[in-house]
Every structure is written in structure tokens, then in C-alpha cells.
C-alpha positions as CSV (number, residue, x, y, z in Angstrom):
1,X,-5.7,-16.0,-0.4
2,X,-2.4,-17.4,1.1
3,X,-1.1,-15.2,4.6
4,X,2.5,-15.1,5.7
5,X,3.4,-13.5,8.5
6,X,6.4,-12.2,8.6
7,X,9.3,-14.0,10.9
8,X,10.8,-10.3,12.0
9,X,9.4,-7.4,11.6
10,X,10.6,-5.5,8.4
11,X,10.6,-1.4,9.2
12,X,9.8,0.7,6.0
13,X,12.6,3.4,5.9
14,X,12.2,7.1,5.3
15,X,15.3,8.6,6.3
16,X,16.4,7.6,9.2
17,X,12.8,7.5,10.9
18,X,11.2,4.0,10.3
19,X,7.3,5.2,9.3
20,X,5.8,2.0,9.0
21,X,6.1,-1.9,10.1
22,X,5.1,-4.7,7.7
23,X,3.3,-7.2,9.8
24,X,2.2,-9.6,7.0
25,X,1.9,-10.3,3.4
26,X,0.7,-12.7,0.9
27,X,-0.8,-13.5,-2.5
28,X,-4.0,-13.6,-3.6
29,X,-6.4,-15.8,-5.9
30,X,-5.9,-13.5,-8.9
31,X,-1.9,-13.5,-8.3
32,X,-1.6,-10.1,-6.6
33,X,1.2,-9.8,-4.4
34,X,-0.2,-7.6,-0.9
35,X,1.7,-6.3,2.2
36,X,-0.4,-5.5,5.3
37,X,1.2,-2.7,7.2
38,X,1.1,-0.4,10.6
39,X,1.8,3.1,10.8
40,X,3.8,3.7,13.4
41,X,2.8,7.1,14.1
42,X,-1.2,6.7,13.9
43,X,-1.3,2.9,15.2
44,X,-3.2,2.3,11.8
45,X,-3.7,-0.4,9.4
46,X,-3.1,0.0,5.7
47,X,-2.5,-2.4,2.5
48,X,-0.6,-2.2,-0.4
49,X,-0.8,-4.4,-3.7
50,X,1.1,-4.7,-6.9
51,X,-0.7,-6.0,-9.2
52,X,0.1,-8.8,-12.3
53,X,-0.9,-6.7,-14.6
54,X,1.0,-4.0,-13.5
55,X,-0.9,-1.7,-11.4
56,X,-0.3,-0.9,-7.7
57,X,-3.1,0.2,-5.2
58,X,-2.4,1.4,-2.1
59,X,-4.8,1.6,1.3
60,X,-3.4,4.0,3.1
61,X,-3.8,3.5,7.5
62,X,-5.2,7.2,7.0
63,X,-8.2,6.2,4.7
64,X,-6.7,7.4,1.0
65,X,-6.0,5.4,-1.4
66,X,-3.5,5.8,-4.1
67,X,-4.0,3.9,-7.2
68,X,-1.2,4.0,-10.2
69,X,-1.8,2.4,-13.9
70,X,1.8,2.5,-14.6
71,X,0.4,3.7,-18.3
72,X,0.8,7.5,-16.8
73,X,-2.0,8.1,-14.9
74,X,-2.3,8.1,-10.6
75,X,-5.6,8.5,-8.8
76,X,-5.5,9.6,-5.4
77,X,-8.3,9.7,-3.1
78,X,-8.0,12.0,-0.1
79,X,-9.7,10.1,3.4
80,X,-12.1,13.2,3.0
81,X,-13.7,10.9,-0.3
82,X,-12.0,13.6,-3.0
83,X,-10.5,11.9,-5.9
84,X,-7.6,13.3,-7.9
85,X,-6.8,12.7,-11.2
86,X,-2.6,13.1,-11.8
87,X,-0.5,12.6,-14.2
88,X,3.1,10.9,-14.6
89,X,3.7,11.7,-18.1
């Protein structure tokens, strides 16, 4: 897995409010592209990761995860260890 760290810190925009800070990112062995974040509101860690074939998972700093096939179908999973199944088509 290669690391970067990141030579400023980028702010993830939502509105005006930045929500997040990227503080590194990287590929790993199978290609993925990942970004390591902080919420800026909980002082948590997360990870996102889009994926070569397509896909993009998402490890949220509040314990959900979000995962997306791009072929119409999301999963979410609430920190609470519920899973739901939606769909984009």
C-alpha cells in the first residue's frame, strides 16, 4: 500500500461549512484509490475508496459504512450493525 500525505490540508465542502479534512491518501495493492479523512465535528477517523472495478466503499468516522455497486444497488450499514438494502435505479 503506498501513503501520501497530503502537502495542505484539503477541506471537503458542504456549503459553506467545511465537514471534513482529508489528511492522507493513497493506493493500494489491488489498485484502489483511498482517502483517509477527519470529521471535523466528531474528531473521528473515516476512509473512503473507489474502487477499479467500479465500486466505492465508504467508512464513515461514525461507524457506517456505505457501500455502492454502481450497477444500482447501495448498502448502508447504520454504526448500530443494521444493513440497508437501496436502490438507485
Amino acid at each position: 500500500m503506498s501513503i501520501n500525505t497530503v502537502p495542505h490540508i484539503h477541506q471537503v465542502m458542504l456549503g459553506q461549512n467545511p465537514t471534513q479534512i482529508i489528511v492522507g491518501f493513497g493506493t493500494n495493492a489491488q489498485g484502489n484509490t483511498w482517502w483517509k479523512f477527519i470529521d471535523l465535528h466528531t474528531g473521528l477517523t473515516g476512509y473512503t475508496y473507489s474502487n477499479m472495478n467500479g465500486t466505492d466503499y465508504y467508512s464513515n468516522a461514525d461507524g457506517s459504512k456505505y457501500f455502492n455497486t454502481n450497477q444500482g444497488i447501495e448498502l448502508y450499514t447504520a454504526p448500530t450493525g443494521e444493513t440497508s438494502v437501496l436502490s438507485t435505479s
